[in-house]
C-alpha positions, 0 to 999 in steps of 0.5 A: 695339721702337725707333724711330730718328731719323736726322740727316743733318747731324750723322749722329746716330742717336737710338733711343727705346726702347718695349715693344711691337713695331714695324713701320712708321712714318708721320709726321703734321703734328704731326710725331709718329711713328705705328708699327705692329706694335702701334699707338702714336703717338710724340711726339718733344717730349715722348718719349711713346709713346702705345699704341692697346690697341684695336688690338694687331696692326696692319701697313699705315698711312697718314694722312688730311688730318685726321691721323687713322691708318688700318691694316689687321690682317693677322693677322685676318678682313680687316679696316681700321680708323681711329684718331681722331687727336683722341680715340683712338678707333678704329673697325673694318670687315670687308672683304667678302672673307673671308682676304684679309688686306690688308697696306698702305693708302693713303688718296687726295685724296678721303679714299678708303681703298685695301687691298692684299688680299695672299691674295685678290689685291684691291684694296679701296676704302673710302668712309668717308663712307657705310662701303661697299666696293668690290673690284677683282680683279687679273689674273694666276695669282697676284696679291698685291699687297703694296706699294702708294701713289696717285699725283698722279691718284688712281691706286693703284699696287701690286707684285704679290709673286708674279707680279713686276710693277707694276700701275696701278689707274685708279679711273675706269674699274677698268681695271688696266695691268701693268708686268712687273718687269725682274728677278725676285723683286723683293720689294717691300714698301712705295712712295712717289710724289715731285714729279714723279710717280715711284712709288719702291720698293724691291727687297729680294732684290737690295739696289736702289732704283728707280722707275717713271715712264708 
């Protein structure tokens, strides 16, 4: 139930003790930490944590250009959801596919919201100007997608858990490119982009780093 922060100058590791359970953090403009697991938001100033009861179960986060959280709750019927960086209030949407249980979300320039449906093997697109979805079926025996990010384009990358690839989503077109994983079990959970357009993840089973570059 901590979170730390880690200084690479000095290489101090300060932890902040809290009640309830973590699971992944994002870090807004404001530099406050945003944590799942139960979601709460952390202000590092005051050494604050601020609980969302709303939402006891949470997994996926991102943040939107107005700060606000948005997570998806795997443990229920699909459903995302948007905490009001503002006011704290939080507002819910069903997915249209019943169980798929959507594990990581990204949000895109457009504010577009993106979900990995791990069971259904999905990926769902989220308007929330006009609160409609749209769902693009992954190819494959078994696609799970779990990790997940939008690249520089607005394309959604995502790893498929069971079937080890890389996958490319290009909203334009709904066309999907898979790029098979040179090692099995790649276990990849969570990605990122950097400046050059690298998407970064990481391969648990095998204590290794990398990226894929097109």
């Amino acid at each position: 139930n901590k979170i730390g922060r880690w200084d690479p100058d000095t290489q101090k590791i300060t932890e902040f003790q809290d009640t309830i359970r973590k699971h992944t953090i994002r870090i807004d403009d404001e530099g406050r930490v945003w944590s799942t697991g139960g979601l709460s938001r952390f202000d590092p100033k005051t050494g604050k944590f601020t609980h969302i009861p709303e939402v006891p179960t949470s997994y996926g986060i991102a943040l939107d250009k107005e700060g606000n959280a948005w997570f998806t709750e795997l443990l229920t019927n699909g459903r995302i959801g948007r905490v009001d960086a503002k006011t704290l209030k939080v507002t819910k949407w069903t997915l249209p596919t019943a169980n798929g249980r959507p594990r990581r979300i990204q949000v895109d320039d457009d504010g577009i919201v993106w979900a990995a449906e791990f069971d259904s093997g999905k990926i769902a697109r989220f308007d929330p100007k006009s609160e409609t979805f749209k769902e693009y079926q992954l190819p494959g025996p078994m696609p799970t997608p779990y990790g997940m990010e939008v690249d520089h384009a607005d394309n959604v990358w995502y790893a498929s858990m069971y079937t080890d690839v890389m996958g490319r989503l290009d909203p334009k077109t709904g066309k999907v490119t898979e790029y098979p994983s040179p090692y099995g079990e790649r276990g990849t959970r969570d990605m990122t982009v950097d400046a050059k357009g690298r998407i970064w993840y990481g391969a648990q089973p095998y204590f290794k780093a990398g990226y894929i570059r097109v």
